[in-house]
C-alpha positions as CSV (number, residue, x, y, z in Angstrom):
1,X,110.0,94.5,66.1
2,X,112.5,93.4,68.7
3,X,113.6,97.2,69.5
4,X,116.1,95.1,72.3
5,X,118.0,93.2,69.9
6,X,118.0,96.0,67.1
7,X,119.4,98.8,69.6
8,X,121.8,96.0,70.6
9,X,123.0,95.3,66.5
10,X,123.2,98.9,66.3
11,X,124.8,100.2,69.2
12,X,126.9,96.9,70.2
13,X,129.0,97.6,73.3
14,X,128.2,101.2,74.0
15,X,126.8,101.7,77.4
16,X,123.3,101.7,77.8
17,X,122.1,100.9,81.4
18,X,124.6,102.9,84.1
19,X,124.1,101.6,87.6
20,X,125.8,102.7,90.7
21,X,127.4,99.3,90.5
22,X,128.3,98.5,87.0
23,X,127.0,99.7,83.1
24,X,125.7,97.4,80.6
25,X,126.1,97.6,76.8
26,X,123.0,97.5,74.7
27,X,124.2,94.1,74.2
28,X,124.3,92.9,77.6
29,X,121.1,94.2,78.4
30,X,119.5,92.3,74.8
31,X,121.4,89.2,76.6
32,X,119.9,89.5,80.0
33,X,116.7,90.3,78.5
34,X,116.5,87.7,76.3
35,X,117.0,85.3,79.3
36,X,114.6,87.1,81.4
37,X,112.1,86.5,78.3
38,X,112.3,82.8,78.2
39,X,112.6,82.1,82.1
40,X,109.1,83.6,81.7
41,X,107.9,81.9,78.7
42,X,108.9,78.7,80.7
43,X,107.0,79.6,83.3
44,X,103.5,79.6,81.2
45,X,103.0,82.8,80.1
46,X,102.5,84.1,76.9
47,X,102.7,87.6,74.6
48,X,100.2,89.2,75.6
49,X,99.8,88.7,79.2
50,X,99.9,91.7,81.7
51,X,102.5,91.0,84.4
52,X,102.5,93.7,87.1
53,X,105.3,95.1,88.6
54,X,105.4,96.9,92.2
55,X,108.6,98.1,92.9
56,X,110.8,101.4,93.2
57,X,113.2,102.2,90.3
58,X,116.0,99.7,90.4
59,X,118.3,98.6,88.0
60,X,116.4,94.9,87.9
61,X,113.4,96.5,87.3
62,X,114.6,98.6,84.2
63,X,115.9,94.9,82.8
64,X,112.3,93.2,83.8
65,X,111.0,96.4,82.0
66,X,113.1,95.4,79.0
67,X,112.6,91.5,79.4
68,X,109.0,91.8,78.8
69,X,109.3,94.1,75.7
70,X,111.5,91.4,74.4
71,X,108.7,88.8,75.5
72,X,106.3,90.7,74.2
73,X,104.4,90.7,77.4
74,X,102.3,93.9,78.7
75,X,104.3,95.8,81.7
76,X,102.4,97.5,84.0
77,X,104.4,98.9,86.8
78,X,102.1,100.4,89.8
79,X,103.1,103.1,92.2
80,X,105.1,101.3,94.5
81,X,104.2,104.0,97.7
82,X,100.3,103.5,97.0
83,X,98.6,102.5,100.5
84,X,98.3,99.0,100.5
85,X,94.7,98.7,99.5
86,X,94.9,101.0,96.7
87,X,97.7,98.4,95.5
88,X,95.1,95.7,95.6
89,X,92.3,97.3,94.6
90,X,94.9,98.6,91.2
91,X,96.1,95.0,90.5
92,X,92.6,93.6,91.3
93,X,91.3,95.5,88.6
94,X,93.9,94.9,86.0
95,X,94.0,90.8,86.4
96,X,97.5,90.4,85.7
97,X,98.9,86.9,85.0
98,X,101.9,87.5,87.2
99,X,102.8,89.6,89.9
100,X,106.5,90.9,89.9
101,X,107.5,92.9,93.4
102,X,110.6,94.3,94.6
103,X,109.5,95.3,97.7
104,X,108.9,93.8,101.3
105,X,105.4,93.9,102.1
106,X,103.6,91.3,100.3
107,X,101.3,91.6,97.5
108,X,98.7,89.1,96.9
109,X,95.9,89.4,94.2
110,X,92.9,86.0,93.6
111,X,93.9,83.8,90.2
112,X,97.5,85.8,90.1
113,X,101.2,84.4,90.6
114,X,103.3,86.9,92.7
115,X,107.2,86.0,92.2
116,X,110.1,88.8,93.4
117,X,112.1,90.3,90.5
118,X,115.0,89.3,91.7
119,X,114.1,85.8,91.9
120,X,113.5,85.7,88.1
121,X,116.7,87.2,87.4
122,X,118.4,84.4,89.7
123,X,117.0,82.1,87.9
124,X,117.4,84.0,84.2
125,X,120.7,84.3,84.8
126,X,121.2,80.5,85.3
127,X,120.1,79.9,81.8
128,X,123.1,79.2,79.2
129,X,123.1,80.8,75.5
130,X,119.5,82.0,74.9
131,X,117.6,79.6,72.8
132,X,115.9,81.4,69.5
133,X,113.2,83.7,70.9
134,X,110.8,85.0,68.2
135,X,109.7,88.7,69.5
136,X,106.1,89.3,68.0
137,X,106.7,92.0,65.0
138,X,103.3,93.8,65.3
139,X,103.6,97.7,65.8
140,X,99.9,98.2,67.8
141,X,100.9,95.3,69.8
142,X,100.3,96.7,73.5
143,X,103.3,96.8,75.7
144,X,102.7,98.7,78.6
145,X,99.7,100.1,80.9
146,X,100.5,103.4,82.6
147,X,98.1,104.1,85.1
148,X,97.4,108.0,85.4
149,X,97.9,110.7,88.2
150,X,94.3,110.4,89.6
151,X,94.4,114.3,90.2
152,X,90.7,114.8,89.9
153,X,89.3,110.5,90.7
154,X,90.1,107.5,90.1
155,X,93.4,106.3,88.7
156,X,92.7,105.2,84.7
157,X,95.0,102.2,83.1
158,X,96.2,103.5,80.0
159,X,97.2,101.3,77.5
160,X,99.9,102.1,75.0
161,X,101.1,100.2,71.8
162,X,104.8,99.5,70.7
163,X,103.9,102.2,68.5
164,X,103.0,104.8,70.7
165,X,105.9,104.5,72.7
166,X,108.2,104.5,69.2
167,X,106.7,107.7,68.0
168,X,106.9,109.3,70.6
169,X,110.3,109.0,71.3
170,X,111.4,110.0,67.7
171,X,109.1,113.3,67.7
172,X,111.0,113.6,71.6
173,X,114.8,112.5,70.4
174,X,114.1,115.6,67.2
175,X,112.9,117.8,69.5
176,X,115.6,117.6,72.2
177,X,118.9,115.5,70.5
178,X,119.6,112.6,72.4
179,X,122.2,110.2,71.0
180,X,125.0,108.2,71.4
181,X,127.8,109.9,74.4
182,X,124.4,110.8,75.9
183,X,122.8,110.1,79.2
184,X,119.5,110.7,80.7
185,X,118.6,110.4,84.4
186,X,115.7,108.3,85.6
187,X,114.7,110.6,88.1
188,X,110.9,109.9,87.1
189,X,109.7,106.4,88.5
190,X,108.7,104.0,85.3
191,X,105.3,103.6,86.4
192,X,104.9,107.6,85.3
193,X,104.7,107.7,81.7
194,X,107.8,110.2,81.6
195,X,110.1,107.6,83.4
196,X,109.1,104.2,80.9
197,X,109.4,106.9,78.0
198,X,113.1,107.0,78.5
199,X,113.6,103.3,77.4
200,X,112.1,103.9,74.5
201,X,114.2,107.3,73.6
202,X,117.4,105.5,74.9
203,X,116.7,102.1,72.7
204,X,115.7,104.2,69.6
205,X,119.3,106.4,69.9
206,X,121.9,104.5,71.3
207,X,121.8,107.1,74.3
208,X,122.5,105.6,78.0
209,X,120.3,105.7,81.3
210,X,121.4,106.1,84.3
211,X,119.6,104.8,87.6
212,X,120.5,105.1,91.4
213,X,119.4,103.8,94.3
214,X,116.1,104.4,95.1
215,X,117.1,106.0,98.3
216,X,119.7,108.6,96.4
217,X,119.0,112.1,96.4
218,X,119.2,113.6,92.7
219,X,121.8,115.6,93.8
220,X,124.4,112.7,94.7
221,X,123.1,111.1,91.5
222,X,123.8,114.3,88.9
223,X,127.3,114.4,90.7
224,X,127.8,110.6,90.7
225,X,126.8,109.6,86.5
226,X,128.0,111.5,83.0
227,X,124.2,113.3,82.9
228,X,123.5,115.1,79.8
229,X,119.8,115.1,80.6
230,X,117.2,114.9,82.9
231,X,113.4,115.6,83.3
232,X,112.7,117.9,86.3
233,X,108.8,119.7,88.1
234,X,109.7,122.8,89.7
235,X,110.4,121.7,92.5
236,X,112.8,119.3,91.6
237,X,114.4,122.2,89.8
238,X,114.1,124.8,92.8
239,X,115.8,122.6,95.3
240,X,119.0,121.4,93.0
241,X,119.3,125.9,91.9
242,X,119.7,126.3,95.8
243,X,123.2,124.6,95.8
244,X,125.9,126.3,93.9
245,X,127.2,122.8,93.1
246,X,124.1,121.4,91.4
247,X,123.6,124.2,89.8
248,X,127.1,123.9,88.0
249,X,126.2,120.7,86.4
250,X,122.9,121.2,85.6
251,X,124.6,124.4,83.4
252,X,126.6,121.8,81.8
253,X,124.0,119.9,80.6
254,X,122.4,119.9,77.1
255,X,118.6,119.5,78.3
256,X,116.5,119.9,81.7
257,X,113.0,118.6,81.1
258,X,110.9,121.1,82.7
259,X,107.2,119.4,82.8
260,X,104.8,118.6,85.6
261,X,103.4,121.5,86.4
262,X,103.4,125.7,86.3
263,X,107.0,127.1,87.1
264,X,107.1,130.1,89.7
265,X,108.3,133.3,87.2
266,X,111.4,133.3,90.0
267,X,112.2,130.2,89.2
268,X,112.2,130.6,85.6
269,X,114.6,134.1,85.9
270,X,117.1,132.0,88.4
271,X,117.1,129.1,85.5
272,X,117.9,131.6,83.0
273,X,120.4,133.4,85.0
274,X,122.4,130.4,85.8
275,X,121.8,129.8,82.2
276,X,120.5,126.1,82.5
277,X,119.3,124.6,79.5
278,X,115.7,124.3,80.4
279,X,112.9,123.0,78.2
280,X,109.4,123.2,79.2
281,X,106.6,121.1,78.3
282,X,103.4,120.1,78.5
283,X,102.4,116.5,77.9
284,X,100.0,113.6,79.1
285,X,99.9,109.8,80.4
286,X,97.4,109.3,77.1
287,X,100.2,110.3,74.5
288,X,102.9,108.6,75.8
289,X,104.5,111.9,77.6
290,X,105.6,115.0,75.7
291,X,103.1,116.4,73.5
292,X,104.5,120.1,73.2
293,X,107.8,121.1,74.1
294,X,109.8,124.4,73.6
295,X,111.7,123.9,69.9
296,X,115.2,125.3,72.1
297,X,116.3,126.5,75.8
298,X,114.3,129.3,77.2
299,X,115.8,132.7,77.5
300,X,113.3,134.5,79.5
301,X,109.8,134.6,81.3
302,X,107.6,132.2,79.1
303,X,103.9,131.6,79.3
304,X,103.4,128.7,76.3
305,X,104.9,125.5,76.4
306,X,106.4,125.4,73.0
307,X,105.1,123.2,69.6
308,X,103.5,120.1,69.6
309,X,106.0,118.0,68.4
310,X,106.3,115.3,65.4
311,X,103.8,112.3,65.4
312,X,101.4,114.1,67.2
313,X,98.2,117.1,66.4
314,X,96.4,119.3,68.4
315,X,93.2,121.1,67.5
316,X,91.3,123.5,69.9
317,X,87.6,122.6,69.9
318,X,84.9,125.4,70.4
319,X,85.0,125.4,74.2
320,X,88.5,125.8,74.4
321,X,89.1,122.5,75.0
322,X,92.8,120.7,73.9
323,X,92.1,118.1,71.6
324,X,95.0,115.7,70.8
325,X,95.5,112.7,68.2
326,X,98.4,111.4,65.9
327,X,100.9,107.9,66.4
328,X,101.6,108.7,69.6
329,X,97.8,108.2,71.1
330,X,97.0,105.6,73.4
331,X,94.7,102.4,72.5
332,X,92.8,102.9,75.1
333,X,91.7,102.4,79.2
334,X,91.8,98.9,80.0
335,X,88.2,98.2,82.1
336,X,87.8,95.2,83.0
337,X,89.7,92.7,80.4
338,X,88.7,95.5,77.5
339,X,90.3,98.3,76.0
340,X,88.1,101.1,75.2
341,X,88.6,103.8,73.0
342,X,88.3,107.3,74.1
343,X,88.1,109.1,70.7
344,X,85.5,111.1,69.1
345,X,84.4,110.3,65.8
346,X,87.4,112.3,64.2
347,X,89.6,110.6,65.7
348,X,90.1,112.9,68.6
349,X,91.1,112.4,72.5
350,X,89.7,115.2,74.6
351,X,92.2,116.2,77.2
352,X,90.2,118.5,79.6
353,X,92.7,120.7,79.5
354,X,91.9,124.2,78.2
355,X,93.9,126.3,76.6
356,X,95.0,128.1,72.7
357,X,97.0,127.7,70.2
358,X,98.9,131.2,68.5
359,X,99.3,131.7,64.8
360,X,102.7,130.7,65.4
361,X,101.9,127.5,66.9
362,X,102.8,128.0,70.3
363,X,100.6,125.5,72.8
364,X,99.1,127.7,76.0
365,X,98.0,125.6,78.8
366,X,95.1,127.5,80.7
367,X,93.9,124.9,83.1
368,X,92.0,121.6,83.8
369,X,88.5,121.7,82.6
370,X,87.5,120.6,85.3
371,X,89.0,122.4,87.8
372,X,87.1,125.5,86.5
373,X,84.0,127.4,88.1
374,X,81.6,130.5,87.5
375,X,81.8,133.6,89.7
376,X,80.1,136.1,88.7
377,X,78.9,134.7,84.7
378,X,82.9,134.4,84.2
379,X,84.3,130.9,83.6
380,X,87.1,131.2,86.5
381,X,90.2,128.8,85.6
382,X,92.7,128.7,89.1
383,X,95.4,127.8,86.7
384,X,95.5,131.1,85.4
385,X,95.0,132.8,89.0
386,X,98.0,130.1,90.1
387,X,100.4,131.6,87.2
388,X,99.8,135.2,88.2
389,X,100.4,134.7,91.6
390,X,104.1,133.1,91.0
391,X,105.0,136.3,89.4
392,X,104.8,138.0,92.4
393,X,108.2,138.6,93.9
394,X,108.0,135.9,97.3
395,X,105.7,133.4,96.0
396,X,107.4,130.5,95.5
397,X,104.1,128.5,94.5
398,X,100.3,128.7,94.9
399,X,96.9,126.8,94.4
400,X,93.4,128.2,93.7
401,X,90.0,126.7,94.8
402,X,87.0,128.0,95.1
403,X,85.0,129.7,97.9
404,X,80.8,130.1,98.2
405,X,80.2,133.5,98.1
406,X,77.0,135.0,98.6
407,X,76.8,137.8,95.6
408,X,79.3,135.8,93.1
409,X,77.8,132.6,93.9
410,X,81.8,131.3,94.0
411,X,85.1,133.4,94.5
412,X,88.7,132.5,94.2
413,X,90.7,131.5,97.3
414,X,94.5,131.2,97.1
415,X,96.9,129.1,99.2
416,X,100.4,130.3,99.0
417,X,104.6,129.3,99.9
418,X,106.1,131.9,100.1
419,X,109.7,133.1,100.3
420,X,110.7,133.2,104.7
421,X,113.0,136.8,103.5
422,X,110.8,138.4,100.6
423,X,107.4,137.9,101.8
424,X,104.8,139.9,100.1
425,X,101.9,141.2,102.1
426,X,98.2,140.3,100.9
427,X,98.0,144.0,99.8
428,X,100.7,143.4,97.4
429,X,99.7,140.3,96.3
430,X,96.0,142.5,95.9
431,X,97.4,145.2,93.5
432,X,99.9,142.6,91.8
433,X,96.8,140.8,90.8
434,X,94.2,143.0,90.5
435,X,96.1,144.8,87.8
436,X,97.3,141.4,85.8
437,X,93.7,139.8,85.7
438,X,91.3,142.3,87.3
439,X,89.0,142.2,90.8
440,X,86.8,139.2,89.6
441,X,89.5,136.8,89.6
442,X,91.5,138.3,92.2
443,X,91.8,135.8,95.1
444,X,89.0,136.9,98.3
445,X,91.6,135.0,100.6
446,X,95.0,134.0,101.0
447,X,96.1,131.1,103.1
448,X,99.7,130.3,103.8
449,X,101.4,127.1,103.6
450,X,105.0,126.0,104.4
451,X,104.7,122.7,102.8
452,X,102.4,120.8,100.5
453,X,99.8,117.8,100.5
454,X,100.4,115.6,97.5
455,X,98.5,112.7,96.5
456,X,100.1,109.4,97.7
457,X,103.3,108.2,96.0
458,X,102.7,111.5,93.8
459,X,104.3,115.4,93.5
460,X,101.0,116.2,92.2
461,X,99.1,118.8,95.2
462,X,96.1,116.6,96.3
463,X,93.4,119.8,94.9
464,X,90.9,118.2,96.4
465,X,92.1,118.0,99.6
466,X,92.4,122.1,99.6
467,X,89.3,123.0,98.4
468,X,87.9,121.2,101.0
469,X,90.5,122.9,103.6
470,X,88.9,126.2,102.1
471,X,85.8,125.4,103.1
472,X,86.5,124.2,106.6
473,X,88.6,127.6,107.3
């Protein structure tokens, strides 16, 4: 299916790609595309090959993003702010055919071509009327590897059909309308599942994108383009409530993706307050982003993160484990040349992420399996600790880890930011906790923090790097 030309017979001149320089219609960007297709077929490659791109989110890499779908070519875009060796050690494991960079530092892999995106749109855009260019039609053909956060290891290359992306954006566009006069801000970089699944949902829709500079702040950007939507982590959201102005248009808005990770309860009241249209959800890299999703806008303190959406089942195994399957499931991780498939005999991905399922259907995220330990006999989950905690009037957010301890074997310890005018005391925080999950799982010790360590190029807290901090202090 050529999902470039089809969205461009559909939707015609509407606006699909807004830049801060210019917008393109659908059928501008199936023109370029096409161009950008056959620059590349000329250049040897075939459907099929993996062509890496390292880059920030620019307007030439969206159209490279759409170029290959129309060449029918597997994009995998790589986190751009990766130290340089975890760049090469990425792109030396996934053997791409070509290299595509729109950065400065160079970027050199054995048996690989490296060419600059722009380049290739210099020289697509020399080409005259598109010659015929036959798109391949098959649904489970791969088109893009997605590489995951690497909170707990080792980055994996997830490897996603034409399909998957397809399904997911119709189970996303029903959820959460998104359709022509609409526009969605790609405030997530494309080589996060959530950013490259906006293509897909504006394609599908006839709904427009719209893509700064890489240096913007999201503020100048929701003031600068027509945004109707736009995926948000807490943070995100935290900062833009702070300003009376950014608050305004994110009021006016019909959707704020709300995903990422727990929201502080003070947070959620000042979203509801301001009455901001927010949706929370809980998704993954292997399903091609939202897996469960709130059916409407909250209007108050919420602990589940809504139904799992169409194209997609959930089942909860017997050790509380979220099991996920449907259209929207990945092929597979890509190890070296091979896709292997991570499903149980039934068909089902294990997620290692814990959690229930209410007779009304309503998805409840407890925590990473992995991130669990024992104190005491008890399985301990720091989500669940984490969640209390930003309930408590001051903290803004927290992380749990665990502790030796010498009668437990492990206890929780907590490390909190927390309001500089409303902060709560650790006997507070004691009672507040002790009487929502008891003594067991009531953090031994608090450390404060005024800002956080992420993992690189990520918003995602580095946990490892705390409960090693823990340790040490």
């Amino acid at each position: 299916m050529d999902l470039v030309g089809q969205a461009a017979q559909c939707f015609g001149d509407l606006p699909a790609l807004r830049t801060t320089e210019q917008i393109l219609s659908f059928e501008a960007c199936d023109l370029l595309s096409s161009r950008i297709a056959i620059t590349l077929a000329r250049q040897g490659l075939l459907p099929g090959d993996i062509v890496a791109l390292v880059s920030p989110n620019t307007a030439e890499m969206a159209m490279m993003l759409l170029g290959l779908l129309k060449a029918g070519m597997i994009a995998a875009p790589l986190n751009c702010r990766f130290p340089d060796r975890l760049i090469t050690s990425t792109l030396e494991k996934l053997n791409p055919r070509l290299i595509l960079t729109g950065i400065d530092k160079p970027v050199s892999v054995k048996n690989a071509c490296v060419a600059k995106i722009a380049s290739v749109l210099d020289e697509a855009g020399t080409l005259d009327l598109p010659e015929t260019f036959t798109v391949p039609a098959d649904m489970d053909r791969p088109v893009s590897i997605i590489h995951t956060s690497a909170s707990t290891g080792s980055a994996k290359a997830a490897v996603h059909s034409f399909a998957n992306h397809w399904f997911n954006a119709l189970g996303s566009n029903e959820n959460i309308p998104f359709g022509q006069g609409d526009c969605w801000l790609l405030s997530l970089p494309f080589y996060h599942v959530g950013g490259y699944a906006i293509l897909f949902r504006s394609l599908v829709s006839g709904a427009s994108m719209a893509l700064g500079n890489p240096d913007d702040q999201l503020a100048t950007l929701l003031e600068q383009f027509p945004i109707t939507h736009v995926s948000l982590v807490p943070t995100q959201l935290f900062r833009l409530l702070a300003d009376m102005k950014t608050a305004a248009i994110l009021r006016s808005m019909k959707a704020v993706l709300l995903g990422g990770s727990p929201a502080p309860k003070s947070l959620i009241e000042d979203a509801v307050k301001n009455r901001i249209p927010v949706y929370l959800s809980y998704g993954s890299t292997e399903m091609g982003s939202q897996i469960a999703t709130t059916p409407a806008p909250i209007n108050g303190l919420m602990q589940d993160s809504g139904k799992v959406l169409p194209y997609r089942e959930m089942t909860v195994s017997e050790e509380g484990e979220l099991l996920v399957r449907g259209k929207c499931l990945f092929s597979g991780y890509l190890n070296n040349g091979t896709i292997s498939r991570e499903t149980d005999s039934e068909g089902w991905f294990h997620t290692n992420d814990i959690g229930h399922i209410d007779d009304d259907g309503k998805v409840t995220v407890l925590g990473r399996k992995d991130n669990m330990f024992i104190s005491g006999g008890e399985n301990i989950h720091p989500e669940e600790i984490e969640k209390a905690l930003m309930t408590v009037g001051g903290i803004l957010e927290a992380l749990v880890v665990p502790i030796p301890d010498r009668e437990y074997g492990k206890r929780p310890a907590a490390f909190i930011r927390t309001c500089s005018e409303n902060r709560p005391d650790e006997r507070e925080i004691d009672q507040a906790l002790r009487s929502l999950l008891g003594s067991l799982k009531t953090p031994a010790k608090y450390f404060h923090v005024t800002e956080w360590k992420v993992l690189p190029g990520s918003q995602k807290t580095d946990r490892q790097h705390y409960s090693r901090l823990a340790m040490e202090l």
